[in-house]
C-alpha positions in Angstrom: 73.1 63.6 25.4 77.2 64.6 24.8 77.7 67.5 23.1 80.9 67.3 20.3 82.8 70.2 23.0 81.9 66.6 25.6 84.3 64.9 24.0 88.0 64.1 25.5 91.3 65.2 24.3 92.6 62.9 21.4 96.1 61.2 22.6 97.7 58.6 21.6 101.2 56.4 23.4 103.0 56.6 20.3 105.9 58.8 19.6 107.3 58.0 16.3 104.3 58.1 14.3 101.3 60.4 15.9 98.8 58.4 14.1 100.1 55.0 15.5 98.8 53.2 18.7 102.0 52.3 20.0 105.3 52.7 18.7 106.8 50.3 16.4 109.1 48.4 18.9 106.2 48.5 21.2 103.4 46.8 19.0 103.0 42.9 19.4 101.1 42.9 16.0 104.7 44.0 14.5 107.1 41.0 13.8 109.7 43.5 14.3 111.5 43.2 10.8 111.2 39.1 10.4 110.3 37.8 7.2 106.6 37.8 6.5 104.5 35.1 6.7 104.9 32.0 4.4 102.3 30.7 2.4 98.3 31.0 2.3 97.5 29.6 5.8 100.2 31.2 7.6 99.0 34.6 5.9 95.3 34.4 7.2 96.5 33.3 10.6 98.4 36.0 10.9 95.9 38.5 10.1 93.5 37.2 12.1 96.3 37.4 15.1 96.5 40.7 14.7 92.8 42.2 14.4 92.4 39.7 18.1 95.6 41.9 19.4 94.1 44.9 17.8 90.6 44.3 20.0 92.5 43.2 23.2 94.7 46.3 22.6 92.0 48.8 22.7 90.4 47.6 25.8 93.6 47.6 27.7 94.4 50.2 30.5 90.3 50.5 30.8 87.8 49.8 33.8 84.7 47.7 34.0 82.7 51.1 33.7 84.6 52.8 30.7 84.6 49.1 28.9 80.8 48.6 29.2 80.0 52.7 28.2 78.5 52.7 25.4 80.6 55.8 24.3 78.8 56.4 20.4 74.9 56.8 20.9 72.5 55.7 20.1 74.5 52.9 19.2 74.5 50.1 21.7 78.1 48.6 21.2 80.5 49.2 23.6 83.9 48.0 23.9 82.8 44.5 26.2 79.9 44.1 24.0 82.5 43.9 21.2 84.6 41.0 23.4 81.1 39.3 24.0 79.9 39.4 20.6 83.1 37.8 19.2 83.3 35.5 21.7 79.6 34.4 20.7 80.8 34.5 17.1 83.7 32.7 17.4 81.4 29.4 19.2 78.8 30.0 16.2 81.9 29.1 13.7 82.6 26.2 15.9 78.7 25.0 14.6 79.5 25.9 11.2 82.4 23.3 10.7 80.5 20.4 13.0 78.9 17.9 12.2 77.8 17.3 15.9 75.1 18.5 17.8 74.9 22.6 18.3 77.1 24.7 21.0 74.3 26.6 22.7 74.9 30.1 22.3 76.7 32.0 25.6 75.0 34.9 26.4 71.4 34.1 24.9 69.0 35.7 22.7 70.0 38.0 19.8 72.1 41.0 20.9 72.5 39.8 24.4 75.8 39.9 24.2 75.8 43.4 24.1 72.7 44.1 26.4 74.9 42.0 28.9 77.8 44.0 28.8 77.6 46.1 32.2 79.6 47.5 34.1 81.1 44.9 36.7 84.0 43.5 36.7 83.1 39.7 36.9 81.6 40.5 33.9 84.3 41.7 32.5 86.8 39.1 33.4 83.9 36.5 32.2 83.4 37.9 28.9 87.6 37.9 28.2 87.9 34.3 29.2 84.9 33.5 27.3 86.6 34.8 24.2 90.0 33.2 25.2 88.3 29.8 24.7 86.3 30.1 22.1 89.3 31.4 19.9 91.5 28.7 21.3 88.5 26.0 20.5 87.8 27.1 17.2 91.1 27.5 16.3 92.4 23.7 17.7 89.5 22.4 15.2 90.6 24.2 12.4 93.6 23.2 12.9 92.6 19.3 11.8 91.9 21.2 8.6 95.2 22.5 6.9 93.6 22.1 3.6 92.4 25.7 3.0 89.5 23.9 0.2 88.4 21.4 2.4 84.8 21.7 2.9 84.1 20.9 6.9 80.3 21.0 9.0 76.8 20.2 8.0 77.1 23.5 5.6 80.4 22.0 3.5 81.9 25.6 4.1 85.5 26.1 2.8 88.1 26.2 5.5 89.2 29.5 3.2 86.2 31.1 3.7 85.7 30.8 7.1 89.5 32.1 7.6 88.2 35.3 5.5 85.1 35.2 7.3 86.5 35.7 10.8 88.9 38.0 9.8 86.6 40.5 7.9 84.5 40.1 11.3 87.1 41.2 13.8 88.3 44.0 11.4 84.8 45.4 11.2 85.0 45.5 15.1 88.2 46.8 15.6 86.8 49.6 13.4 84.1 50.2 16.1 86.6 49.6 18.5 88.1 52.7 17.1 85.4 55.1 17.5 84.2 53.6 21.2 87.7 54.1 22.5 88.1 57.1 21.1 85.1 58.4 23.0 85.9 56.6 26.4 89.2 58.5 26.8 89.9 60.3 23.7 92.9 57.7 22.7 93.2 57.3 19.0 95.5 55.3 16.9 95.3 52.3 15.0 
């Protein structure tokens, strides 16, 4: 087992603010002094863009072996069983607002998506593509939904809540995220 005196040297990319990921300028979850986002919808959207940048962000620069560590024992998440997990998420929201038959699920039984996650690169590119289109699936069906109240699926959930929903669910993760990167390579930021 790691010892605390294990652990790598915290650094971080940014120069203007040491607590920061990237700097300002840098940071594609920035809208680099526009006006802020417009209405309800818009608002949620937006969030949820930036906790998916957020993920993506702190798997970046990584290999298929420091992606699949699971870097926080005994835990068994590690940053690709994040990417698998949401990307299984993201096609269990797709059942929530249909009325059609079920999606089966992508990697199988329960936690699967993490006990999946090794270290090989086809893996790895799998698992990103995966998410890629789920996200873009889920989000081209919401999209027929613009009405935040309407009630959609065989579970009459609010379009609202499912918005929330998802983005409570990827900022929980990009918490882990966090932690697991932080113990891969000692970056920090958020």
């Amino acid at each position: 087992m790691r010892r605390m005196s294990d652990a790598p040297a915290r650094w971080t990319t940014a120069t203007v603010y040491p607590d920061m990921w990237a700097d300002p300028d840098d940071d594609p979850r920035n809208n680099n002094g526009g006006p802020g986002s417009e209405g309800e919808l818009a608002t949620l959207q937006d969030g949820l863009r930036d906790f998916r940048l957020t993920l993506l962000m702190k798997c970046e620069g990584l290999d298929a072996e420091q992606l699949a560590r699971r870097s926080v024992p005994p835990s068994t998440m590690s940053l690709l069983g994040l990417v698998r997990h949401l990307a299984e998420v993201e096609r269990d929201w797709r059942n929530w607002i249909s009325d059609g038959e079920r999606l089966p699920k992508l990697y199988g039984e329960k936690d699967a998506d993490f006990h999946g996650a090794v270290a090989e690169q086809a893996v790895v590119d799998a698992a990103f593509a995966d998410l890629e289109r789920e996200q873009a699936a889920l989000d081209a069906e919401l999209a027929e939904h613009p009405d935040l109240g309407a009630r959609v699926g065989r579970e009459k959930i609010a379009v609202r809540e499912l918005m929330v929903h998802r983005i409570d669910e990827y900022a929980r993760h990009c918490g882990h995220a966090d932690l697991l990167r932080e113990c891969v390579d000692g970056r920090v930021g958020q």
